[in-house]
C-alpha positions as YAML, in Angstrom:
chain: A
units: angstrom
residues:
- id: 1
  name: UNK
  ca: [75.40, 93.82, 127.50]
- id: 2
  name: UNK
  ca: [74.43, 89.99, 126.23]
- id: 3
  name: UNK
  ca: [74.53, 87.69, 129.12]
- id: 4
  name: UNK
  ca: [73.93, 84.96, 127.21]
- id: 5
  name: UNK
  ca: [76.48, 82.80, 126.32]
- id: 6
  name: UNK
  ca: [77.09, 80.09, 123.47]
- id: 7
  name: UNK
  ca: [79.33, 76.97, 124.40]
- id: 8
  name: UNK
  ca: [80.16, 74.64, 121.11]
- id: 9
  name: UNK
  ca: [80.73, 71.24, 121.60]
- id: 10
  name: UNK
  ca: [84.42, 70.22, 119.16]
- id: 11
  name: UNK
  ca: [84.00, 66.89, 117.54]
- id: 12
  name: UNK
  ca: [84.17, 64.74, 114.43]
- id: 13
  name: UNK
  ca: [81.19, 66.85, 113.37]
- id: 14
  name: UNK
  ca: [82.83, 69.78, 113.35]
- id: 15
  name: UNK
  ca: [85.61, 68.90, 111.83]
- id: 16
  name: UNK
  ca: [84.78, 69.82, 108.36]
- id: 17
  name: UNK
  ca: [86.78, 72.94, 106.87]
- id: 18
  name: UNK
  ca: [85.94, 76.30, 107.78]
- id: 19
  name: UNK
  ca: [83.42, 74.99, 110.55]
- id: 20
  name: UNK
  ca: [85.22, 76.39, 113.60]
- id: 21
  name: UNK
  ca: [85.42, 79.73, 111.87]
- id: 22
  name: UNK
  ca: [82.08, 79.85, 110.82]
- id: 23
  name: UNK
  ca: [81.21, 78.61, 114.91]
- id: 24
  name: UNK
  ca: [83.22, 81.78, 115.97]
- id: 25
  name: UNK
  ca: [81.68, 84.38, 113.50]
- id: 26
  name: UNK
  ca: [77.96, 82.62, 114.54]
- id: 27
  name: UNK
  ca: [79.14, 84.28, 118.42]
- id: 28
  name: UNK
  ca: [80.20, 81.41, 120.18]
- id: 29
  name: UNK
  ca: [82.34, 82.70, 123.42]
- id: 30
  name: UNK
  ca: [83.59, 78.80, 124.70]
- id: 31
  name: UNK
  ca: [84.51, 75.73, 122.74]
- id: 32
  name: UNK
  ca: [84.47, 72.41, 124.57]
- id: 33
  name: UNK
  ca: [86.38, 69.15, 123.35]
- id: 34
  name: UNK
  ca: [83.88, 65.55, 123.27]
- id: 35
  name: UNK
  ca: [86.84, 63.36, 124.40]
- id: 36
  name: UNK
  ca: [84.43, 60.51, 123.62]
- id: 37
  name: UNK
  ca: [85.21, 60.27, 119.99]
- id: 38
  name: UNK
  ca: [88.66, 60.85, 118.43]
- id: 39
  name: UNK
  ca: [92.45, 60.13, 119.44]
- id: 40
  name: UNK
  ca: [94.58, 62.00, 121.63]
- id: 41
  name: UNK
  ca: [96.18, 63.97, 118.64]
- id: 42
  name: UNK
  ca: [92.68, 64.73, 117.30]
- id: 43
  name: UNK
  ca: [91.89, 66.51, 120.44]
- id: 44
  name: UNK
  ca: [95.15, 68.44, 120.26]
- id: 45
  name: UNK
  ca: [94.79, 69.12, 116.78]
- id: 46
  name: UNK
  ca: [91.35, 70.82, 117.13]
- id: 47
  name: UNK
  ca: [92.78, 72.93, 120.38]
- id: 48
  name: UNK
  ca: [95.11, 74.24, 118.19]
- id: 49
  name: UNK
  ca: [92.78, 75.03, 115.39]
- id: 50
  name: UNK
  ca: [90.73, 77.15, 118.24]
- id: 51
  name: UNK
  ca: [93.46, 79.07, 119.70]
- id: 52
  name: UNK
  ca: [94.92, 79.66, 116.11]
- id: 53
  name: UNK
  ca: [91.18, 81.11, 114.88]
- id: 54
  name: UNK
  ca: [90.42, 82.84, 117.93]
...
């Protein structure tokens, strides 16, 4: 059983196509949003991306 766990920080960076995926596939178990860059809809935008992949 891993007891490790991998939390990915969801900003501009990671915005490129295919990223989030690839985050996912890599074994990432929590995505976190970095309210300190982007707009409001960015944030929802990617929230959606992560429920939609996952």
């Amino acid at each position: 059983m891993r007891r490790t766990k991998i939390v990915a920080t969801l900003g501009p960076s990671s915005d490129r196509p295919g990223m989030l995926k690839e985050l996912l596939l890599a074994g990432v178990d929590v995505c976190r949003l970095n309210f300190s860059h982007g707009s409001t809809d960015d944030h929802r935008r990617r929230a959606q991306e992560v429920r939609n992949i996952a």
